[in-house]
N, C-alpha and C positions, 0 to 999 in steps of 0.2 A: 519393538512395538507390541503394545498389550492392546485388543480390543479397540485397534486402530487409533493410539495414542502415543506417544513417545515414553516408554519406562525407561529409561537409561539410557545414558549417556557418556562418551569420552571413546578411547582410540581402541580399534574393532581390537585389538590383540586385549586387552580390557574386558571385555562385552561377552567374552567366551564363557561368561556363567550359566548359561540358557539352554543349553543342550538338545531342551527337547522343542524348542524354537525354530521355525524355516528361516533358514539365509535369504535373503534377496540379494544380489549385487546391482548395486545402482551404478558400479566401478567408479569414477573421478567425483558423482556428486554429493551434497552435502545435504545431509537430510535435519531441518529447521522446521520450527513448530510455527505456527503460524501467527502472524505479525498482525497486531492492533492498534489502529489509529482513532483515540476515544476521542478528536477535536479534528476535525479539517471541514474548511469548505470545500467539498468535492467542486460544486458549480465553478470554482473558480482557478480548478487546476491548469484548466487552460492556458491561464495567465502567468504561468511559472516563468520566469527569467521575463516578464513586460518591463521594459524601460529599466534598465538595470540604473540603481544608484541616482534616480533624477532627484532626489530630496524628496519626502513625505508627503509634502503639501505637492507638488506638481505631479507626482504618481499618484496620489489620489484621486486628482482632476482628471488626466487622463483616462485613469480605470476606472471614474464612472462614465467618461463617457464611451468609452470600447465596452464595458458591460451592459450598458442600453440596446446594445447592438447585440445583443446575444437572444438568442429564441430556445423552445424546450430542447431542441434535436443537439443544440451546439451544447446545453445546459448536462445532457445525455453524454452525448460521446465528450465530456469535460469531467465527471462525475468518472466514466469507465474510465477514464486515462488516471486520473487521484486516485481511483480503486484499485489498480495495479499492484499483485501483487500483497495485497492487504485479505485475509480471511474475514475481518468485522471492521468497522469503525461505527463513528456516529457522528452524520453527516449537520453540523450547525449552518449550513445555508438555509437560507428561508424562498430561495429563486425558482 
């Protein structure tokens, strides 16, 4: 880590060119840089696994009518649940 970024990469026996660098042992975890999702409806994470496989036309029916039923707070904690785990995206809901 440079300046709180990730310089180098690959297996610590590797890595040992830094000398004058602090160790941290995170011991078993894996340290990944952080993950972008430049397209998702956040509002509609919710609906992950709705009506598995009904065909296009009858899952759409459905999802607008369970999305009528949704308000800001469900819109919120549906958006924090898509967000999981993502450092940016760029949320194309309009809800």
């Amino acid at each position: 880590m440079v300046d709180g970024q990730i310089d180098d990469v690959g297996p610590a026996t590797e890595l040992r060119e830094h000398p004058d660098e602090t160790v941290t042992n995170f011991h078993h975890a894996i340290l990944l840089p952080g993950f972008v999702n430049a397209h998702t409806p956040l509002g509609y994470s919710v609906f992950r696994g709705f009506l598995n496989n009904p065909g296009l036309s009858r899952w759409m029916l459905a999802f607008i009518g369970a999305r009528r039923r949704l308000n800001t707070d469900d819109y919120t904690a549906s958006a924090m649940l898509g967000a999981h785990g993502v450092c940016w995206f760029r949320d194309h809901h309009g809800g």
